[in-house]
GURO-88174 format. One record per residue (C-alpha): y, x, z. Coordinates in steps of 0.1 Angstrom, whole numbers, plus 2048, in hexadecimal, padded with zeros to 3 digits. Each point is the difference from the previous one (the first is absolute). Example, Ala and Ser with C-alpha at 12.3 -4.5 7.8 and 13.67 -1.06 7.14 Angstrom:
7D387B84E 82280E7F9 
This chain:
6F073A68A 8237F4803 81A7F9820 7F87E8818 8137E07F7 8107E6816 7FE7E37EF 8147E8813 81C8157FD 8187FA7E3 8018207E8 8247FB801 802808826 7E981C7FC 8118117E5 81F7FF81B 7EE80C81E 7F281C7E6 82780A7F5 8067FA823 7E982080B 80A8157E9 8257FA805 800809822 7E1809814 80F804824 8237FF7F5 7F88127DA 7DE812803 7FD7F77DE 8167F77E5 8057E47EB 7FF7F37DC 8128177E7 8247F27FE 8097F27DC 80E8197E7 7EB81F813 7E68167F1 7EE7FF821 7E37EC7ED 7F881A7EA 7FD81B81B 7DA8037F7 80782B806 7F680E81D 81980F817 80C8237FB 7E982080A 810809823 8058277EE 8147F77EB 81C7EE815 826810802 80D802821 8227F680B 81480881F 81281F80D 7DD80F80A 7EC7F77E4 7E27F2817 8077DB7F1 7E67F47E6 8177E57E8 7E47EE7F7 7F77F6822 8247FA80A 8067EA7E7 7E27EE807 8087FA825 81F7F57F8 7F17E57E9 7EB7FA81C 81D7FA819 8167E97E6 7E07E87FC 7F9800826 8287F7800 7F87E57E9 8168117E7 7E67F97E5 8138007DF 80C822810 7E1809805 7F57FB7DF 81C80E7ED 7FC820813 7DE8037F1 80B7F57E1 81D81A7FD 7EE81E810 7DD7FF7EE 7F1800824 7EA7E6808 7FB7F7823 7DF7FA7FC 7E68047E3 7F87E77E7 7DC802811 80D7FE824 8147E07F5 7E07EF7F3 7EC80881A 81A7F1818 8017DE7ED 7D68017FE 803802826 8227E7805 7E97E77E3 7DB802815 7F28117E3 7EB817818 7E380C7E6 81F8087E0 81581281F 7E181880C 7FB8097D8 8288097FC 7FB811824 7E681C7F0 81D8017E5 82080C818 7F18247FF 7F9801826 7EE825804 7F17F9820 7DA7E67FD 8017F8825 8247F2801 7F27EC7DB 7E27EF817 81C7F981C 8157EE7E9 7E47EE7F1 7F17F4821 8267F2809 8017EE7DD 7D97F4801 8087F5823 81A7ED7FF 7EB7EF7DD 7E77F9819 8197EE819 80F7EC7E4 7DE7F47F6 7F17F6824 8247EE806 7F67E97DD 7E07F8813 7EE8147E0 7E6816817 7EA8057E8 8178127EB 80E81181D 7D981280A 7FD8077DD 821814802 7F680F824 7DF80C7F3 80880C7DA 824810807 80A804820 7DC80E810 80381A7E3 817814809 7EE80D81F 8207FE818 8077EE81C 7E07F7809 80C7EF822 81B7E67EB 7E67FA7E6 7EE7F0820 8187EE80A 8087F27DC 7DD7F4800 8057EC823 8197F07EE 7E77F17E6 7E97F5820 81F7EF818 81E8027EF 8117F8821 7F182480A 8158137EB 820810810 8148057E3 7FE7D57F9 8187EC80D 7F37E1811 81F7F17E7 7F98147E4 8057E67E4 8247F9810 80A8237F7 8128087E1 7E88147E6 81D8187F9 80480E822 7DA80A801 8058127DE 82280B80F 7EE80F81A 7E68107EB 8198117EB 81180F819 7DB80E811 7FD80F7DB 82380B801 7FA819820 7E08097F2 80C80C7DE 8148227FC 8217FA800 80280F7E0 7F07E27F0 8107E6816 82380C811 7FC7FA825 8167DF80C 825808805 7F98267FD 8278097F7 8087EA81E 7EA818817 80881C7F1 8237F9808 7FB7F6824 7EA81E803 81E8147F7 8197EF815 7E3805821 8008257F7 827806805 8017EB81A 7E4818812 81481F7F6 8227EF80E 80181681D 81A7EA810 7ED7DC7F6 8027EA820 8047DA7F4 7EB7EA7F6 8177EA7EE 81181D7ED 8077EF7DD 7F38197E5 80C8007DA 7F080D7E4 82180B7F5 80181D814 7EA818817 7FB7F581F 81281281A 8067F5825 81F80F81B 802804825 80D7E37FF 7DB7EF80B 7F981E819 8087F2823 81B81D80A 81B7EF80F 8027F6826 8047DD805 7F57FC828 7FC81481C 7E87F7819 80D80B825 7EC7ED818 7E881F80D 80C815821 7F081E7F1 7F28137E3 7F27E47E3 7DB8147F9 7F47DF7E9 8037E37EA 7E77EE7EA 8097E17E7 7E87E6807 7EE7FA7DF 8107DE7FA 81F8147FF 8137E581D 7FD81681C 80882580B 7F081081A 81181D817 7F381881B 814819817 7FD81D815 8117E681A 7DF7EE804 8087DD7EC 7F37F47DE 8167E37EC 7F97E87E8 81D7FD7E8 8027E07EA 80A8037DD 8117DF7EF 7FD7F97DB 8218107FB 7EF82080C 81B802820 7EA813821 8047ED821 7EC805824 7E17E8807 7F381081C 80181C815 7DD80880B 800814825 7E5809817 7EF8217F1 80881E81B 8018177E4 81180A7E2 7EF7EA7E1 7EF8197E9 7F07E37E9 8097E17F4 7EC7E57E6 7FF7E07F3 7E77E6800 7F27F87DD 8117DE803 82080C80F 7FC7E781B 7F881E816 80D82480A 7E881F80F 812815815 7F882380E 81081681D 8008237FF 7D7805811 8047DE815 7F87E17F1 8007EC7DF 80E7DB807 8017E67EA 81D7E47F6 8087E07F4 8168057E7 80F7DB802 8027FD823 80382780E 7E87FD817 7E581980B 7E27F57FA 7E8817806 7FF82780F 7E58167F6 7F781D810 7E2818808 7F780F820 803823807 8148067DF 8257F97F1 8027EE7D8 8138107E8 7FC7EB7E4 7FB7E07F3 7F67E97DF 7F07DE7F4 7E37F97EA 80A7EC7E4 7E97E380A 81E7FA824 7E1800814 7FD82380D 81781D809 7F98267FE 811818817 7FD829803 7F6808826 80E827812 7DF807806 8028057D3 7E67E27FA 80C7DD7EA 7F27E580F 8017DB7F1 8007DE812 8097DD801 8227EE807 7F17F7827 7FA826804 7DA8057FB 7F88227F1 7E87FA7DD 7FF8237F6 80982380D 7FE8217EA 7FE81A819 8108247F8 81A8157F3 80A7DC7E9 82B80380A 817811811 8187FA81A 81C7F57E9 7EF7EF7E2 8087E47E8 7DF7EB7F9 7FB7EA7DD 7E67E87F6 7FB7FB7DD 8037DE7F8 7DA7F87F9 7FD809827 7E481A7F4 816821804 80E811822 81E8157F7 80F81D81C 808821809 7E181380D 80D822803 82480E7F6 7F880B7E4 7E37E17EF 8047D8800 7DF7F0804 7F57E57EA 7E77F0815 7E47E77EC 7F97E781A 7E57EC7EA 7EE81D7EF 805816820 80C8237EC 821813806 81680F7E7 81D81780A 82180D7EA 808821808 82580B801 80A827805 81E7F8819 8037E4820 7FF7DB7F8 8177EF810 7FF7DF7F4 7EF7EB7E1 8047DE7F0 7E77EE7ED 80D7EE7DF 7F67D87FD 7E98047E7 7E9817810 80481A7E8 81A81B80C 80A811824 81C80C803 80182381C 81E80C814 7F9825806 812815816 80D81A7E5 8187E67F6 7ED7F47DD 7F07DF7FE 7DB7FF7F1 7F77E57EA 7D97F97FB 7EE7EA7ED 7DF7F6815 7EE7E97E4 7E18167F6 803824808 82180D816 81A80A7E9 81F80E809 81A7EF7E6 82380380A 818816816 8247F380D 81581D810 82280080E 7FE7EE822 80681881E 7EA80081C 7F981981F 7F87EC81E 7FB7DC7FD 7E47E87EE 8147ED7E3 7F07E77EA 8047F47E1 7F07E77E9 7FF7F07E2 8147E57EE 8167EB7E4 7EF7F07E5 7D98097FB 80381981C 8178197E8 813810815 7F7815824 8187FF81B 80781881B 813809823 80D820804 80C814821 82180A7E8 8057D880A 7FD7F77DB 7E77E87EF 7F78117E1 7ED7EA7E1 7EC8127E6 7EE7EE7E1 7DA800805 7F280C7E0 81681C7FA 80780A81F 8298037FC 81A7F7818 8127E57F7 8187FF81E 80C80C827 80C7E580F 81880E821 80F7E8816 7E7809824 80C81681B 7E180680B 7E180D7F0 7E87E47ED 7DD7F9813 7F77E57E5 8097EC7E6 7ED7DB7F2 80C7F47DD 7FB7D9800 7DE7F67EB 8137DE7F3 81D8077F7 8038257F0 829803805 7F8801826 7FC81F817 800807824 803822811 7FC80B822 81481C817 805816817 8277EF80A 7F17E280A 8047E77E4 7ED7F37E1 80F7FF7DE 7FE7E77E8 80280A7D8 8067EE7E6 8177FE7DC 81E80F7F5 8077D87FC 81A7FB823 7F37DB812 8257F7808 7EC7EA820 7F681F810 82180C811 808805825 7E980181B 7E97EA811 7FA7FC829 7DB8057F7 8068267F6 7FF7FD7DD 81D8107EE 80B7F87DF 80A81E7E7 81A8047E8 7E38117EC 80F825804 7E480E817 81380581D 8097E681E 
């Protein structure tokens, strides 16, 4: 039995859609015609036996056979066809074999029953990827022949070839709906006939393409990836790679400076009475938010040009804020006072618009579910309890679940609980499935930070190392950052710059120190703080951005080397201007 022919269509127009496929199938799946003058007609040998390929390269792990073929791969995907062709030509190395090439045309022509014959003849070892094939091929036949209004041809096909080959028993049901109501079958369009024949077989040939090793048929811009993939992998081991826009040549390694590590002091933020204990970057990255031992939280704005002025100053707590967090929107801010009360803000206006307390008992802590639509907050009495924004408790877990001086996280799927239980565990509490999991740490915990994906928690202890842990699966401890001094006080870090690469850290030295995540090295101390460093937030939209938090008072604002000429003198709203030096 032969193709399935369209008869209205010229053979002219056909024998271009065909060349048309096999010139470029998704930008040069597939090459063309053999150029005039080339051999490439001829090539009717197979292609040589993988053992006995030279390598080239410095460490002789480079096959030539299939880097020559990618590359012919790349120049017809380029469009460089007579390129294409004369490397072939010239080299002896087919891209594809003779075989291979016919089979293509067979499937580009609609000659479905010749292209499953020359499909047994490619050499493919394995029978069920054969059938596979087949049924794609026979399919696609089937289609053709239901879109010409020929069903009778079409069940024969469906019941003598495709039902044969025993595999997808489900599809083979839906191809004989197809045959009953047409208008049934999903893979139809209802404007089928105003669809071009050689995008369907397009199509087909690239299902066949990821189907087939990519021995036989070279995966689609393979040299491109491979390339890419390369470029990806230095960019990961860049210990210092912070920009997003960083312009990368295949010239040359890629290899990134300080010079996209925020290190320099561009503002100082003076507007607390006492010791700064806090600041968060709302997750927008347009607002900072500040909390002090002198009993006030502020809302910072931050304009495009990434200059830090007051918003609000937010009073009424009778403690010392111990807790501060955003609303999943940003429209709100969660405040807590040192075991009084957690209040919450409007962040346009500054306005309290809600104080939440529980009788009996001081709060410690506070967070949002991802959904806005409840709060959680840790209790003295050691229990979390959860409840709406008008104050009505949904949930209380009773028991040893924090301590007096806790950070709390949600994960943002709003199923997981995340605090300090004892001083020496963090509790990961499963609200839904109701079971508790606990990492165990050998020294005091002073302080954790979830990362945004979920995946990692990062564990201030009291020996002055920070713990890195990776909570997907089973706890594993995968990272340890050393050189921060700490004694007395809770300091916090967190994580930051591009993909969350870096960790970030306050210190009671009064330094910020930065280390690279996956290998654990410090990058840099950054001095300029009189005071020791309670915390420091790195802004989650723009990764040149980092705020820190001390002990003399005032907030710092890092940034690049690069000296904004805008940002000199002072303001009345205490914001100072650097010179970039560290000092004021």
């Amino acid at each position: 039995m032969g193709g399935v022919e369209d008869e209205s269509e010229p053979a002219s127009k056909r024998m271009k859609l065909s060349s048309r496929v096999l010139r470029g199938l998704a930008n040069g799946s597939s090459r063309t015609e053999p150029a005039a003058g080339s051999s490439l007609g001829l090539m009717a040998r197979p292609l040589p036996i993988e053992g006995d390929e030279e390598v080239i390269g410095s460490k002789g792990v480079i096959k030539r056979v299939e880097f020559v073929r990618l590359i012919a791969k790349a120049l017809y995907s380029l469009g460089y066809e007579k390129s294409g062709a004369r490397l072939e030509e010239e080299s002896g190395i087919p891209l594809q074999s003779s075989v291979v090439n016919l089979f293509m045309q067979q499937i580009s022509d609609g000659l479905w029953d010749e292209s499953v014959v020359t499909l047994h003849k490619i050499g493919l070892s394995d029978e069920n990827l054969v059938k596979s094939a087949s049924f794609l091929i026979l399919e696609q036949k089937f289609l053709e022949l239901l879109d010409q209004e020929k069903a009778m041809d079409a069940l024969k096909t469906l019941r003598t070839e495709i039902t044969p080959l025993c595999i997808k028993n489900s599809r083979v049901r839906e191809l004989s709906l197809c045959i009953i109501s047409p208008s049934s079958c999903g893979l139809l369009n209802q404007n089928k006939r105003n669809s071009t024949r050689a995008r369907s077989r397009s199509e087909l040939l690239e299902e066949l393409q990821k189907l087939l090793p990519p021995a036989v048929i070279i995966p689609e811009r393979r040299l491109e990836h491979l390339v890419e993939q390369a470029l990806v992998l230095q960019t990961d081991a860049c210990m210092l790679h912070n920009s997003i826009d960083m312009e990368m040549s295949l010239y040359t390694d890629h290899q990134c400076g300080k010079e996209h590590i925020p290190c320099r002091t561009l503002q100082i933020l003076q507007s607390h009475n006492d010791e700064v204990w806090l600041v968060q970057f709302s997750h927008n990255g347009k607002y900072l938010a500040s909390a002090s031992n002198d009993r006030s939280a502020i809302i910072w704005e931050v304009d495009e040009n990434g200059s830090v002025s007051l918003k609000h100053k937010l009073t009424g707590h009778q403690k010392p804020i111990s807790s501060v967090c955003w609303s999943p929107d940003d429209r709100q801010l969660l405040t807590c006072g040192v075991g009084e009360t957690v209040r919450r803000w409007d962040v346009s206006s500054g306005e309290c618009l809600r104080v939440y307390e529980k009788v009996g008992h001081g709060l410690i802590s506070c967070a949002w579910f991802p959904d806005g639509k409840w709060i959680c907050y840790g209790v003295s009495d050691r229990s979390i309890c959860m409840c709406d924004l008008e104050g009505k408790e949904i949930e209380c877990w009773k028991g040893q679940r924090t301590l007096s001086i806790s950070d709390l996280e949600i994960t943002s799927d709003g199923k997981q609980i995340i605090s300090i239980c004892r001083e020496t565990a963090i509790l990961l509490l499963d609200r839904e499935a109701k079971y508790e999991r606990m990492i165990e740490e050998n020294q005091t915990i002073t302080s954790f930070s979830l990362s945004k994906d979920n995946r990692y928690l990062l564990v201030n202890l009291l020996n002055q190392e920070i713990h890195l842990w990776d909570i997907k699966g089973d706890f594993r401890l995968v990272a340890k950052y050393k050189g921060l001094k700490r004694s007395r006080f809770v300091i916090r870090s967190c994580f930051g710059g591009l993909k969350q690469a870096f960790v970030a850290s306050g210190s009671e030295d009064s330094q910020v120190y930065i280390w690279h995540k996956g290998s654990g090295e410090l990058i840099e101390p950054l001095p300029g703080h009189s005071g020791a460093v309670n915390c420091v937030s790195w802004n989650p939209a723009n990764h040149h951005m980092l705020a820190s938090a001390s002990d003399d008072r005032t907030i710092r604002i890092w940034g690049l080397n690069e000296l904004n000429t805008r940002h000199k003198g002072a303001r009345p709203n205490g914001v100072h201007y650097c010179n970039g030096n560290g000092t004021s």
